[in-house]
VMD Tcl script that draws the C-alpha trace (Angstrom):
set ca {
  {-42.95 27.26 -18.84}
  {-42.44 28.14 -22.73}
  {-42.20 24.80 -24.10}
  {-38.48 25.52 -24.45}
  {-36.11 22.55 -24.11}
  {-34.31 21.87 -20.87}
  {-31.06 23.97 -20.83}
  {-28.47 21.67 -19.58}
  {-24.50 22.39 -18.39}
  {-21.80 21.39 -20.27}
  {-21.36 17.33 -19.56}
  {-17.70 18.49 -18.06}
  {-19.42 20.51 -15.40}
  {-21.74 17.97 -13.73}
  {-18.33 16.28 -11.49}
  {-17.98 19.72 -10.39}
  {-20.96 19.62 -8.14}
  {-20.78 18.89 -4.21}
  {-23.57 16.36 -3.55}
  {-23.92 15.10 0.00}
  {-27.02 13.90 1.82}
  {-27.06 15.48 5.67}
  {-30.04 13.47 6.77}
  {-33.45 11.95 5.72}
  {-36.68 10.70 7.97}
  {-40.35 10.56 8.30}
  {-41.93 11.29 10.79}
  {-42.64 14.31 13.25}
  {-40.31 17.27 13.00}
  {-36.70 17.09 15.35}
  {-37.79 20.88 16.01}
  {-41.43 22.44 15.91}
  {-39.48 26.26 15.87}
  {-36.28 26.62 14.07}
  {-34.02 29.74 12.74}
  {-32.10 29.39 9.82}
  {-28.81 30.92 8.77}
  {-26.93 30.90 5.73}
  {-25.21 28.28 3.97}
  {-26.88 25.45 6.16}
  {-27.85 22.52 3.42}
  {-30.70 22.78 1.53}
  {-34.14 21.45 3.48}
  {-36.76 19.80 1.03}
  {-40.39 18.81 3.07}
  {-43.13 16.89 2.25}
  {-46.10 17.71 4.50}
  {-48.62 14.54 4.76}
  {-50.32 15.97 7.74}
  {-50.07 19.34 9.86}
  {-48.84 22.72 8.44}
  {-45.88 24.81 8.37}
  {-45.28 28.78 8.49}
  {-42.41 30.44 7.09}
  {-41.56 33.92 8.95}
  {-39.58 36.27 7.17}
  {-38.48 39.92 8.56}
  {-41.95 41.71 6.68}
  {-43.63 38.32 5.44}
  {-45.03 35.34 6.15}
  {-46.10 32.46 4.02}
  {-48.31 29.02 5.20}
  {-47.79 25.87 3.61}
  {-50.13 22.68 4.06}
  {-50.74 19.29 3.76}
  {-50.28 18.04 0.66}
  {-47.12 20.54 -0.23}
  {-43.84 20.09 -1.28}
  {-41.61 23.04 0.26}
  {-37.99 24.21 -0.55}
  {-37.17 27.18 1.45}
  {-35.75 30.26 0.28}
  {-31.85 30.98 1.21}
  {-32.84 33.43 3.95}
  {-31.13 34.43 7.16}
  {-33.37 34.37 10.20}
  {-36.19 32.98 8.58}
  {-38.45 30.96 11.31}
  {-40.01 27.66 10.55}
  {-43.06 26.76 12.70}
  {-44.43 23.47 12.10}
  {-47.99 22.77 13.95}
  {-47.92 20.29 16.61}
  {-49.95 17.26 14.76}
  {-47.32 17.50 11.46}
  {-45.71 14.52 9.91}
  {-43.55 14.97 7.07}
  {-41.09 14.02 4.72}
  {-37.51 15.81 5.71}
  {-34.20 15.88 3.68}
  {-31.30 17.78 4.32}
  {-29.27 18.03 1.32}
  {-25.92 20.04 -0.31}
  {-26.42 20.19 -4.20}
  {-23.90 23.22 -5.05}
  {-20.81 24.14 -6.99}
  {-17.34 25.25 -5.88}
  {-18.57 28.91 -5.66}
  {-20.86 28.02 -3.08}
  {-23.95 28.30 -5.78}
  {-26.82 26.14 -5.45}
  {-27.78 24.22 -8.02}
  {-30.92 25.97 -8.24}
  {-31.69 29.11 -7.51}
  {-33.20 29.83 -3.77}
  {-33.51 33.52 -3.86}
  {-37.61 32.32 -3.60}
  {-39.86 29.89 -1.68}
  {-40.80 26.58 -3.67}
  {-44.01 25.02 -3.24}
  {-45.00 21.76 -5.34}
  {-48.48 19.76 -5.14}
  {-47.06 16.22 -4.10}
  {-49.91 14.76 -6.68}
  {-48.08 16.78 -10.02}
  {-44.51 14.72 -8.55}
  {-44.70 11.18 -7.69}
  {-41.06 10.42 -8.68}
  {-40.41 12.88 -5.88}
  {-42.10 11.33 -3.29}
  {-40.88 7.54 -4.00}
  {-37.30 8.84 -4.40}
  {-37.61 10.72 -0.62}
  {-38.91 7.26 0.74}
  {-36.19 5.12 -0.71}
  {-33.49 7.69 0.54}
  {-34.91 7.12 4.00}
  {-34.88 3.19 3.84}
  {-31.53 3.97 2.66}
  {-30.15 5.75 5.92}
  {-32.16 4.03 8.11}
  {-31.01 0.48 7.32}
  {-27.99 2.18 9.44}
  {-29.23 2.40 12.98}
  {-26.45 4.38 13.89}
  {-26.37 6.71 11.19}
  {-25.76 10.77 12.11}
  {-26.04 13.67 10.05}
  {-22.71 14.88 10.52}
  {-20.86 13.28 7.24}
  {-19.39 16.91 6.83}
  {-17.12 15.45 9.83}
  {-15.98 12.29 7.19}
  {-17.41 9.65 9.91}
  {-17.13 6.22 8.78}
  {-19.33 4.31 7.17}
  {-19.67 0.57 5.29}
  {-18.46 0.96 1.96}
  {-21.70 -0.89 1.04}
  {-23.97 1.49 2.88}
  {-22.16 4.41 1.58}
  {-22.76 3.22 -2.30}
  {-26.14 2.52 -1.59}
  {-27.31 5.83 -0.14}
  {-25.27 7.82 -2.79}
  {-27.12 5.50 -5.40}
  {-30.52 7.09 -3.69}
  {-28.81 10.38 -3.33}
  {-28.49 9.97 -7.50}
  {-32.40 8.97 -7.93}
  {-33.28 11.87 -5.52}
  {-31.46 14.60 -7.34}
  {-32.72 13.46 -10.55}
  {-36.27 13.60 -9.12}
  {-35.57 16.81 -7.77}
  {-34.00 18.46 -11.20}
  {-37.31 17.00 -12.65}
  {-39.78 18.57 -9.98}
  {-37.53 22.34 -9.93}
  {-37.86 22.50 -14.25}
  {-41.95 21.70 -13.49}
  {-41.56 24.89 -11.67}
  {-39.67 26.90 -14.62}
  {-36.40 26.60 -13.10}
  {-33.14 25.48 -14.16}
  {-30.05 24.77 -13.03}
  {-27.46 27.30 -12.49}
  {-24.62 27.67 -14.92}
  {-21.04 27.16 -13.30}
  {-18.53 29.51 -14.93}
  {-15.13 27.67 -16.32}
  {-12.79 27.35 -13.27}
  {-8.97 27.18 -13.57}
  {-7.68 23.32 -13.65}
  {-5.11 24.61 -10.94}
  {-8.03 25.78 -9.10}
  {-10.23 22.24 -9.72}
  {-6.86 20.72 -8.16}
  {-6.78 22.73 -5.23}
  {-10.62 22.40 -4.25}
  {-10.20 18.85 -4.62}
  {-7.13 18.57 -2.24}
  {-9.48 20.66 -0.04}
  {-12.62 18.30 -0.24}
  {-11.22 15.11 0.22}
  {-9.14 16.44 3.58}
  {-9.93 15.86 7.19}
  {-10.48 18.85 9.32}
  {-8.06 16.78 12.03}
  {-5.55 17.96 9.48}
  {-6.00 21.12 8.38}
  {-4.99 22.30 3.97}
  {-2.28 24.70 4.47}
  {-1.82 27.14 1.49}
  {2.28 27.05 1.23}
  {1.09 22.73 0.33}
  {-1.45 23.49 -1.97}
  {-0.05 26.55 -3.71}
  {3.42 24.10 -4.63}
  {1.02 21.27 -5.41}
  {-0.41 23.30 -8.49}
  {3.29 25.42 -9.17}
  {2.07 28.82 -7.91}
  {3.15 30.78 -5.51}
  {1.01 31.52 -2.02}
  {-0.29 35.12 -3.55}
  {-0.65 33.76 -7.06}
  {-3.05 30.65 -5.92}
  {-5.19 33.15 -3.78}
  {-5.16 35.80 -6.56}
  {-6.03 32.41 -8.94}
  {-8.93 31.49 -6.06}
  {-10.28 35.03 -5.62}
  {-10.68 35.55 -9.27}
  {-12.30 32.19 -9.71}
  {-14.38 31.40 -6.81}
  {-14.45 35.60 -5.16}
  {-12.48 33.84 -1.97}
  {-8.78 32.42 -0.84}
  {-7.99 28.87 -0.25}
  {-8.36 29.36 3.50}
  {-11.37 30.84 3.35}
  {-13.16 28.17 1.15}
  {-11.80 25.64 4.29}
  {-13.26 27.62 6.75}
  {-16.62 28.14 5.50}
  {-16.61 24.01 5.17}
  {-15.82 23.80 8.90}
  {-18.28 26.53 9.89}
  {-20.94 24.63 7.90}
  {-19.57 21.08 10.10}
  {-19.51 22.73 13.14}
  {-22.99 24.10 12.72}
  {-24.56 20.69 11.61}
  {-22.71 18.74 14.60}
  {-23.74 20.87 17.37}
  {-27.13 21.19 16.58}
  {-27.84 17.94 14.85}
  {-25.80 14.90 16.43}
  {-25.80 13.17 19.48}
  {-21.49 13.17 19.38}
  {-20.28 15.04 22.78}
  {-18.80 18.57 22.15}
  {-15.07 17.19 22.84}
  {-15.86 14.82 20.05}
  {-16.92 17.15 17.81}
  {-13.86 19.57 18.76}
  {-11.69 16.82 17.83}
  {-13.17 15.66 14.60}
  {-12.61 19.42 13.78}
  {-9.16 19.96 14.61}
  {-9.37 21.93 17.34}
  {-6.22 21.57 19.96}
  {-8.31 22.34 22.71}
  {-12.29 22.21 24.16}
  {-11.71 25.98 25.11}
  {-10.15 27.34 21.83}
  {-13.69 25.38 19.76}
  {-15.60 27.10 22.55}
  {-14.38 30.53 21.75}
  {-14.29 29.85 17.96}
  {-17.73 28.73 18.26}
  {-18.92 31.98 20.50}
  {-17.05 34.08 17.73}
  {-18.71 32.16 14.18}
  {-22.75 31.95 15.57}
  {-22.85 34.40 18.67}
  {-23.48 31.60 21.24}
  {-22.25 28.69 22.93}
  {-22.28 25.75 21.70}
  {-24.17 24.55 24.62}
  {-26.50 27.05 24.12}
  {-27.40 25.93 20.24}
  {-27.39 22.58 20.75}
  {-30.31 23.47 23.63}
  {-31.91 24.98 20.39}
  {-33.62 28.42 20.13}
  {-30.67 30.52 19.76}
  {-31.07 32.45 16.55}
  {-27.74 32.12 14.60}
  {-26.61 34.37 11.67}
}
mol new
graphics top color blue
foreach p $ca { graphics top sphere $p radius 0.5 }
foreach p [lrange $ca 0 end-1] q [lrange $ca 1 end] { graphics top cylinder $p $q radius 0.2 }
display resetview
C-alpha cells in the first residue's frame, strides 16, 4: 500500500449495498470438486488443515493451510479441496444494484490467517450465529422464514463480518468499488424489486406507474442506470435462487418450483434445462459444469 488514507463512498451510498449471508460452517467441505459460474455469491475460506487447487482454463493456483482465499469471479473455474481439509466456509452477496461487487474479483485473494485475526473470530461468530438454527438452509434468496430474533442476530454478525472483511481486502491494497449516482426513480424501483416474493412476480406496467414513467421510459431510465431493464434485474435474482436451491438445500424440487413462482414442475424443469444446460436433477447430483 502507499500509506494513502482509506478512500471511502459517499455515506449516502452504503444503504445501497445488497448484503445477505447464503451460508456459514466449519468443518469438511459439502463438495471436494466444484465448478463455478457467474454471479453465484461470493465464497471466502479459511483452510486450518488440507489444501485447495484452483483450475482455471490455462492456470492453476494451490492454496494451503494457513490461507485465507477469495476466489476470482471466473466461469468454470474448478475447486479441488484434498480429502483431509477442514475449513472455514462463507457464502456471501456484498454488491450494488449494478451487480458490482464490493470489491473487485477480477483476481484470486490470498491472506495469511496470522496478519487477520478479526477475520477469523468474525467467521466463527457468524457460524454460532446460523447454527444456533438447526434448521437453517442457505436458500434466503427464496425469503424463507425465520425468527425475527435469529434474523437480527445473524445480520448483526453479517455487520462484524463485513467490517472484518473491508479491513482484511484494504491489507491487500484494495478498496471498495465506487457506485455511480442512480436515479431516485430507479432506487424506488429496485427496492419494490428486492423486497418482492418470486411467488409474485414485479410486473413493469406496476412499477413503471409507481415511479410516474411510462413502461419504455423506466427501462430506458434502468438501462442507462444499471446497463439492464426491470425484468431483467428480476430474472437474474431468480436465476441466482434457483441456482443456490437446487444445488444447496435439502427443499424438494416442487418446493423450490413453488417458492419461485413457477405454475408448473414441468415449465421450472424446462426453465431450468434452458438457464444452466442441465436438469435440475442432474445439478443437484453435483458435477454438472454450469455456465
Amino acid at each position: 500500500m502507499n500509506g494513502a488514507p482509506p478512500r471511502d463512498l459517499e455515506p449516502d451510498s452504503w444503504h445501497h449495498l445488497h448484503l445477505r449471508v447464503v451460508w456459514a460452517y466449519q468443518g469438511a467441505p459439502v463438495y471436494l470438486r466444484w465448478t463455478h459460474f457467474t454471479g453465484f455469491p461470493i465464497p471466502a475460506w479459511y483452510l486450518m488443515q488440507g489444501e485447495l487447487t484452483m483450475t482455471f482454463a490455462n492456470s492453476s493456483e494451490t492454496i494451503r493451510a494457513g490461507m485465507w482465499y477469495f476466489p476470482p469471479e471466473y466461469t468454470g473455474a474448478v475447486q479441488s479441496f484434498s480429502k483431509d481439509t477442514q475449513l472455514l466456509s462463507i457464502r456471501f452477496i456484498a454488491e450494488w444494484p449494478t451487480g458490482a461487487p464490493l470489491f473487485d474479483r477480477s483476481r484470486g485473494v490470498r491472506i495469511p490467517a496470522q496478519e487477520v485475526p478479526e477475520l477469523n473470530e468474525a467467521a466463527e461468530r457468524l457460524i454460532m450465529a446460523i447454527e444456533e438454527t438447526s434448521h437453517y438452509q442457505p436458500v434466503a434468496f427464496l425469503g424463507l422464514q425465520e425468527s425475527a430474533s435469529h434474523y437480527f442476530r445473524t445480520q448483526g454478525r453479517l455487520y462484524d463480518w463485513l467490517a472484518a472483511y473491508t479491513a482484511a481486502m484494504r491489507t491487500q491494497g484494495l478498496e471498495p468499488n465506487p457506485i455511480h449516482h442512480l436515479d431516485e426513480r430507479v432506487i424506488r424501483a429496485l427496492t419494490k424489486i428486492d423486497v418482492s416474493h418470486f411467488r409474485e412476480p414485479v410486473r413493469e406496467e406496476m412499477l413503471a406507474r409507481m415511479v410516474g414513467l411510462s413502461r419504455s421510459q423506466l427501462n430506458r431510465l434502468f438501462m442507462a442506470n444499471l446497463g439492464q431493464t426491470p425484468m431483467e434485474y428480476w430474472e437474474k435474482k431468480r436465476v441466482q435462487a434457483a441456482h443456490l436451491a437446487i444445488t444447496r438445500s435439502r427443499q424438494s424440487l416442487k418446493e423450490i418450483a413453488y417458492h419461485l413462482g413457477f405454475a408448473s414442475q414441468s415449465y421450472f424443469s424446462t426453465w431450468v434445462k434452458k438457464r444452466f444446460g442441465a436438469s435440475a436433477r442432474q445439478m443437484r447430483r453435483g458435477g454438472i459444469p454450469v455456465y
